[in-house]
NUPARO-415553 format. One record per residue (C-alpha): x, y, z; residue number from 0; residue in one letter. Coordinates in steps of 0.25 Angstrom, whole numbers, plus 5000, padded with zeros to 4 digits. Example, Ala and Ser with C-alpha at 12.3 -4.5 7.8 and 13.67 -1.06 7.14 Angstrom:
<recs>
5049 4982 5031 0 A $
5055 4996 5029 1 S $
</recs>
This chain:
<recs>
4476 5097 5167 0 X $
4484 5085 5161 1 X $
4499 5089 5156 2 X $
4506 5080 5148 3 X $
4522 5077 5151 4 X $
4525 5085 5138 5 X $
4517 5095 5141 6 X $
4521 5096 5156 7 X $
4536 5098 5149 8 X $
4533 5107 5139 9 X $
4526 5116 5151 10 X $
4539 5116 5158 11 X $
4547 5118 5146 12 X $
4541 5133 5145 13 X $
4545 5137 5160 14 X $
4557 5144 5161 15 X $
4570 5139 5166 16 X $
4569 5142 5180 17 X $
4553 5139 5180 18 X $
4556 5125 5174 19 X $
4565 5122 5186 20 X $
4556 5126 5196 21 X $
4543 5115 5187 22 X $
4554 5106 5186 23 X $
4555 5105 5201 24 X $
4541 5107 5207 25 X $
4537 5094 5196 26 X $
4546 5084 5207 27 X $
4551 5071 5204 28 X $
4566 5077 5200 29 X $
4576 5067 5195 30 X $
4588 5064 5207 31 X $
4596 5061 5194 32 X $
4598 5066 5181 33 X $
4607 5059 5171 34 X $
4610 5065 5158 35 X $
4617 5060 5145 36 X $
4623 5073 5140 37 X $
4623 5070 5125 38 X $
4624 5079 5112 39 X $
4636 5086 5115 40 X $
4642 5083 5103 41 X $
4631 5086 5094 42 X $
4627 5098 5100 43 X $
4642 5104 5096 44 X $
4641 5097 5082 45 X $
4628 5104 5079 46 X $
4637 5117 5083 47 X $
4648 5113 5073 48 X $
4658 5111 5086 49 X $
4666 5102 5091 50 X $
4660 5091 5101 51 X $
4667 5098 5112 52 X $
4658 5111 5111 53 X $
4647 5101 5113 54 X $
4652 5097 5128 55 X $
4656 5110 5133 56 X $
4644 5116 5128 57 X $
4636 5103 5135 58 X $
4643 5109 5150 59 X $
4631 5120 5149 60 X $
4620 5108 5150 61 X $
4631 5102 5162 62 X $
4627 5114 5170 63 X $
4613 5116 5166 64 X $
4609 5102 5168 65 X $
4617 5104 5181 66 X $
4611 5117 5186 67 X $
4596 5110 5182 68 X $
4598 5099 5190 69 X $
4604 5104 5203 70 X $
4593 5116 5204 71 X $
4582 5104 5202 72 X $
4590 5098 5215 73 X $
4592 5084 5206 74 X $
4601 5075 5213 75 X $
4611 5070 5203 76 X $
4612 5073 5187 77 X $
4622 5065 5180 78 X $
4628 5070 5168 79 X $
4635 5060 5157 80 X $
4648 5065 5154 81 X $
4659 5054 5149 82 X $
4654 5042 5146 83 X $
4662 5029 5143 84 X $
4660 5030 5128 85 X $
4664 5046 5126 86 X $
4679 5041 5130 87 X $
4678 5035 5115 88 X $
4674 5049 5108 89 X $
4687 5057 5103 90 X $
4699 5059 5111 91 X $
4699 5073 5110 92 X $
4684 5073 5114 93 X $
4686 5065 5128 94 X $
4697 5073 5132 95 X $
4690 5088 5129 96 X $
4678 5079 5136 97 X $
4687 5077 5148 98 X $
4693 5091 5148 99 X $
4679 5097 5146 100 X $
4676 5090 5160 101 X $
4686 5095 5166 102 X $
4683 5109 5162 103 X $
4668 5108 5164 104 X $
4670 5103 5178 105 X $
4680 5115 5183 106 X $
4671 5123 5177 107 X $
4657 5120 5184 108 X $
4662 5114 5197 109 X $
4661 5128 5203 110 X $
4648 5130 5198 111 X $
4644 5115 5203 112 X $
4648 5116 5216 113 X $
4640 5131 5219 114 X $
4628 5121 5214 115 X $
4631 5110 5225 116 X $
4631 5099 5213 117 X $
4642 5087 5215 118 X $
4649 5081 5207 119 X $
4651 5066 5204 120 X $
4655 5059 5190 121 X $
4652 5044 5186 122 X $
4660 5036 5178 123 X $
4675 5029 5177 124 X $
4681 5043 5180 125 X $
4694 5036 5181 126 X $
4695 5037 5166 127 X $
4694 5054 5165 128 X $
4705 5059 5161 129 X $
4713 5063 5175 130 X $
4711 5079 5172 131 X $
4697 5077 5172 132 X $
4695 5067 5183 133 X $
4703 5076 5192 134 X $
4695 5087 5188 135 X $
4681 5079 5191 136 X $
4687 5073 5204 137 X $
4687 5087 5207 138 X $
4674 5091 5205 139 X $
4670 5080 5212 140 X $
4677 5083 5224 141 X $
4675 5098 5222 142 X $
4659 5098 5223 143 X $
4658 5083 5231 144 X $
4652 5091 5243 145 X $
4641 5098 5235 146 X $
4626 5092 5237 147 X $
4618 5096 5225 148 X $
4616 5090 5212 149 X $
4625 5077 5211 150 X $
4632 5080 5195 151 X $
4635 5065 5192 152 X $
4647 5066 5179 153 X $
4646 5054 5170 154 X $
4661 5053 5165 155 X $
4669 5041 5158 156 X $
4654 5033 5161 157 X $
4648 5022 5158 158 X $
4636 5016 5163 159 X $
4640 5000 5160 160 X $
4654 5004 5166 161 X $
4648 5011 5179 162 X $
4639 4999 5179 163 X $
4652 4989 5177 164 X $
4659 4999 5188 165 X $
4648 4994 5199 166 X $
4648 4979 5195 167 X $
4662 4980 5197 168 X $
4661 4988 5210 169 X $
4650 4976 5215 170 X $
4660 4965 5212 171 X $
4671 4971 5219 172 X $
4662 4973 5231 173 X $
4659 4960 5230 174 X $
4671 4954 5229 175 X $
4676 4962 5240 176 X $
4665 4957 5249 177 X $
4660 4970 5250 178 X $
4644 4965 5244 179 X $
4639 4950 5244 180 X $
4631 4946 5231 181 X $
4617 4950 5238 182 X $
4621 4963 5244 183 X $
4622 4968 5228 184 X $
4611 4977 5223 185 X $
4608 4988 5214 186 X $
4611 4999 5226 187 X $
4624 4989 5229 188 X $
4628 4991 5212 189 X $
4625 5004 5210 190 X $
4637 5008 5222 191 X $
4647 5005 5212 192 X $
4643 5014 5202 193 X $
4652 5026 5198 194 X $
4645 5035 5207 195 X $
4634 5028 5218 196 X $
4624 5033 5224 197 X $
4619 5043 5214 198 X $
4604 5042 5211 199 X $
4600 5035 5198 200 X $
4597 5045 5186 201 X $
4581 5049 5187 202 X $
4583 5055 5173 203 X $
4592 5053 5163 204 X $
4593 5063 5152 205 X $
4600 5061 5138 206 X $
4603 5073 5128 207 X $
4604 5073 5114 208 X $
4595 5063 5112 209 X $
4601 5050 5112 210 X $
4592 5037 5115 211 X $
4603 5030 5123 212 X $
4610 5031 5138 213 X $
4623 5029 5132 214 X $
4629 5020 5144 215 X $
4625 5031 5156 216 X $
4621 5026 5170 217 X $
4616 5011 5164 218 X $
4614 5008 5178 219 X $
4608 5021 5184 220 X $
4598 5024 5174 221 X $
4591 5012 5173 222 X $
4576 5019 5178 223 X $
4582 5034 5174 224 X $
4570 5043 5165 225 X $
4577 5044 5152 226 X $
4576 5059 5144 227 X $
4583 5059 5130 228 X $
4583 5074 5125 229 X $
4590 5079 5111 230 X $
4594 5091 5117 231 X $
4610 5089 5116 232 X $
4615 5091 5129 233 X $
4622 5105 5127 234 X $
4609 5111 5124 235 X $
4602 5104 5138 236 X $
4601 5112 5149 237 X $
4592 5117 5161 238 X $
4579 5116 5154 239 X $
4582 5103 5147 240 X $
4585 5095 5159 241 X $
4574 5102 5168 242 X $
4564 5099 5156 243 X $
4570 5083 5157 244 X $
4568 5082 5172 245 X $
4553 5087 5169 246 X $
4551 5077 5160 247 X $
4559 5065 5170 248 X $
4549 5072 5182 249 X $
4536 5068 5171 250 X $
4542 5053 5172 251 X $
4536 5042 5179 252 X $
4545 5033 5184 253 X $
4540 5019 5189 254 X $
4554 5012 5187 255 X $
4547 5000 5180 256 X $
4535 4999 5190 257 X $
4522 5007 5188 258 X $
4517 5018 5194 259 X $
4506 5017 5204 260 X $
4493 5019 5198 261 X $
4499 5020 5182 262 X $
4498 5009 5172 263 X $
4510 5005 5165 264 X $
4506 5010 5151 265 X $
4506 5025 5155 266 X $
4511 5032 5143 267 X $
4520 5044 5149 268 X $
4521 5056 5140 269 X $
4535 5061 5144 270 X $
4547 5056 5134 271 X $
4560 5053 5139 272 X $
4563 5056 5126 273 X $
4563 5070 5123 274 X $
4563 5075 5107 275 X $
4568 5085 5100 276 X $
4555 5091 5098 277 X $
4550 5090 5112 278 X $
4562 5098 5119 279 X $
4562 5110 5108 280 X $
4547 5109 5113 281 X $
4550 5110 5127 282 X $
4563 5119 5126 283 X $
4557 5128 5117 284 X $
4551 5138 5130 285 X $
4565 5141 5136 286 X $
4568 5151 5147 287 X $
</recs>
């Protein structure tokens, strides 16, 4: 019997936790990357009547459920934006609680981190963290560097049209030193000065709070990623959130601008990567 894609989530939205893992998994085709845009702190605490701060340490809870979800699906890599460029022009006394938030957050969890094999790796001009913090994330780094799980990729002081300048800038130093001739450059040759090389683009990239924009995050990487926009804010997404996203990324069809063996080019899909109101009070409404 047909199912439809909503249907099919709808379905999976009414197994438990644990049994919504064990679907998720048996369906195949799991992402090697997820990235997500962790927005809506802000107006998640405002709602609450509290201070935007409440909204970021209340938004490390989805940290470690997004974390947990994607190391015991066996994901590769989840890249999580953290700092970007732009949140250095919000109030002083915002970045520095950011700052020092990060450095709490990461004392507190890399224990628990490195008992779940996850390494840890951050993107971005980190020379611009205030020194506590990039001492303390240096070593985090160091700390869980021999660990073979999940690869948790931190987005901090980022920029994608600055990670991209960072590369063109790398090339043309290669260049210049002799290193490459003209003719040996290609994407796989640009990509090696990116602030972290080698990482799997993002099969599905994942916004909260409902924004229609990607807000200058892996320009370059992203460029084929399956985009999933939720309104869910981001202290209120969790395990069942992100599982119920990487069902619907998993009822993708990917041609990456070619078509499909045997499909026409006008096949309508009825997945959404847009993901309303209405439809996830639909799908969370089963909880376990």
């Amino acid at each position: 019997m047909y199912v439809s894609a909503r249907d099919d989530l709808k379905n999976l939205a009414a197994l438990s936790t644990d049994d919504l893992y064990e679907a998720v998994k048996e369906r195949g085709g799991l992402p090697a990357h997820v990235a997500i845009i962790m927005d809506g702190n802000g107006r998640w605490a405002s709602k609450r009547h509290l201070p935007r701060v409440a909204g970021h340490r209340a938004g490390r809870h989805s940290v470690r459920a997004c974390v947990t979800a994607a190391g015991r699906l066996g994901l590769e890599v989840l890249t999580l934006y953290t700092f970007s460029q732009e949140n250095f022009n919000r109030p002083a006394a915002e970045v520095k609680a950011l700052w020092s938030f990060l450095e709490e957050t990461l004392a507190g969890e890399q224990a628990d981190l490195d008992r779940r094999g996850v390494r840890l790796t951050a993107s971005g001009d980190l020379d611009q963290l205030p020194a506590p913090a990039r001492k303390c994330l240096q070593g985090a780094m160091d700390a869980l560097a021999g660990n073979t799980g999940l690869v948790l990729n931190l987005a901090l002081a980022y920029g994608g049209r600055q990670e991209i300048l960072h590369a063109a800038l790398e090339l043309c130093r290669r260049l210049q030193a002799g290193e490459l001739a003209p003719d040996q450059v290609d994407e796989k040759v640009f990509a090696q000065g990116l602030y972290v090389p080698g990482l799997p683009d993002p099969d599905l990239l994942i916004r909260t709070s409902g924004e229609m924009r990607l807000s200058n995050f892996l320009l370059w990487q992203c460029a084929y990623s399956e985009l999933l926009i939720t309104p869910v804010l981001w202290p209120d997404f969790r395990e069942r959130e992100f599982l119920l996203a990487v069902a619907d990324y998993q009822g993708r069809e990917r041609r990456f601008g070619a078509l499909a063996p045997g499909r026409e080019s006008s096949r309508a899909r009825e997945g959404s990567s847009i993901w309303d109101a209405a439809r996830w009070k639909r799908l969370l409404r089963v909880k376990s």
